[in-house]
C-alpha angles and dihedrals in degrees: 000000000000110000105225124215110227126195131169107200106306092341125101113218092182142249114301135172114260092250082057093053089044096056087042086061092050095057102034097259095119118045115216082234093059112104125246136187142179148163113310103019121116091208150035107247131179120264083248093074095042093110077201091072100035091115094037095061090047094065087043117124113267087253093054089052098072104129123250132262127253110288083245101064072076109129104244099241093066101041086043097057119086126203087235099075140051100250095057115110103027094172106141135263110270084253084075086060103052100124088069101032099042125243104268091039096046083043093057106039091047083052096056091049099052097048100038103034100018080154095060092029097061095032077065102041114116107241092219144018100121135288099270106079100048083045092060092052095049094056095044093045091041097038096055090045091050111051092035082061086045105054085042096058094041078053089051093047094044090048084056087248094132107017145033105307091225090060085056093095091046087052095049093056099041092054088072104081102013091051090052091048096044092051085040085056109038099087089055099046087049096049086047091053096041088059094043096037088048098044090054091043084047088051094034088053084049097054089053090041101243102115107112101153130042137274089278097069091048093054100044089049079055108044084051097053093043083054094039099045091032091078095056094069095075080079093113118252100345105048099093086061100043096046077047096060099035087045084066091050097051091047098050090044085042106050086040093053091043108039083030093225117144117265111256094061086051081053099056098044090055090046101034089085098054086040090058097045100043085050087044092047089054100042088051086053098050090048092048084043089054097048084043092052086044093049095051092047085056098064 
């Protein structure tokens, strides 16, 4: 079912199923002024001229019958958007609609998004709104990932899984403090790393040329796919490795639908770091080979 775009005014409601705009309209949720737009359509239009919710509009409440205003009341940076291009429906994730939605609601469903339809999701990212928002999400998505892979590794080591089985009641007492510092810690650890990670990314997608927009979309293309990814690493034993790798894919789809660069730059700025440091890390250990080498022809 096709996923329609909502505004009112300047303000994003949200994306909803057609069946959840149509029971809007019924009880007065949804106005027929309010502005609407899917895929495959060239424009944003008001609900009013959608012919799919005729009758529906008809059974609205009388206060949710005022006619709309004139297409062009429209705020600019929706009229302006066009389905062709990846900037079209920036109408927010439904994290940006929590207060409605609810948090853990509005969590989930901006999670599923992200990590099922990153195309879609980031396509539809606001580009700004401040840094907050996208920051809180990182920390609740990457803290409950975190410290649920952490516990689970502290129960494998004390079951002896992953370590020597007489060290199991050692590693049972010492998880008390450090464990409670480490989750303590962990917010701000993740908030730390999503400033610095998305700075070197920003200057990274500058160097290749790809960087359209600011820092802030960076860094909110970022701070969704750290919450999004962080809970997957609650998967035992592999998940570090598999939010790791997802994280990379949502990064490179992510930085080339908001800051619409092709993807292969996208590709090279997220890459570009590991690329330096794995180059820096060899060339270290062919330099410490050859003085070794030296060393040993002196004696």
């Amino acid at each position: 079912m096709a996923m329609i775009h909502v505004n009112r005014g300047a303000t994003s409601l949200g994306s909803f199923p057609e069946d959840q705009v149509r029971e809007g309209i019924r009880s007065g949720r949804f106005l027929p002024s309010d502005l609407g737009w899917k895929e495959g359509m060239t424009n944003w239009q008001p609900l009013s001229q959608f012919t799919e919710f005729a009758e529906d509009l008809k059974a609205g409440t009388p206060a949710a019958s005022a006619p709309p205003p004139p297409q062009t009341a429209a705020p600019p940076s929706v009229v302006a958007a066009t389905p062709g291009s990846t900037s079209a429906p920036r109408s927010g994730l439904p994290w940006d609609a929590r207060a409605t939605k609810g948090l853990v609601a509005a969590f989930i469903e901006t999670l599923q998004m992200v990590l099922t339809r990153p195309s879609e999701a980031f396509t539809a990212m606001q580009r700004e709104g401040g840094l907050g928002d996208p920051l809180l999400y990182a920390i609740i998505g990457g803290s409950i990932g975190g410290a649920v892979s952490f516990l689970f590794s502290l129960g494998f080591q004390s079951l002896g899984l992953f370590g020597d089985r007489h060290n199991a009641f050692a590693a049972m007492a010492g998880m008390g403090i450090g464990s409670i510092a480490f989750i303590i810690f962990l917010p701000v650890l993740i908030a730390i790393g999503l400033f610095i990670g998305s700075g070197i990314v920003h200057v990274c997608l500058m160097i290749v040329g790809g960087a359209k927009q600011s820092f802030e979309t960076t860094f909110r293309v970022v701070a969704f796919t750290q919450g999004s990814t962080g809970p997957l690493q609650m998967i035992p034993i592999c998940g570090g490795l598999v939010a790791g790798v997802w994280a990379l894919v949502l990064n490179c789809i992510g930085l080339a639908r908001a800051h619409e660069t092709d993807t292969g730059r996208a590709v090279l700025a997220v890459l570009l770091p590991l690329i330096v440091c794995c180059g820096g890390g060899l060339l270290l250990a062919m330099m410490f080979g050859a003085l070794g080498a030296w060393g040993a022809s002196q004696h």
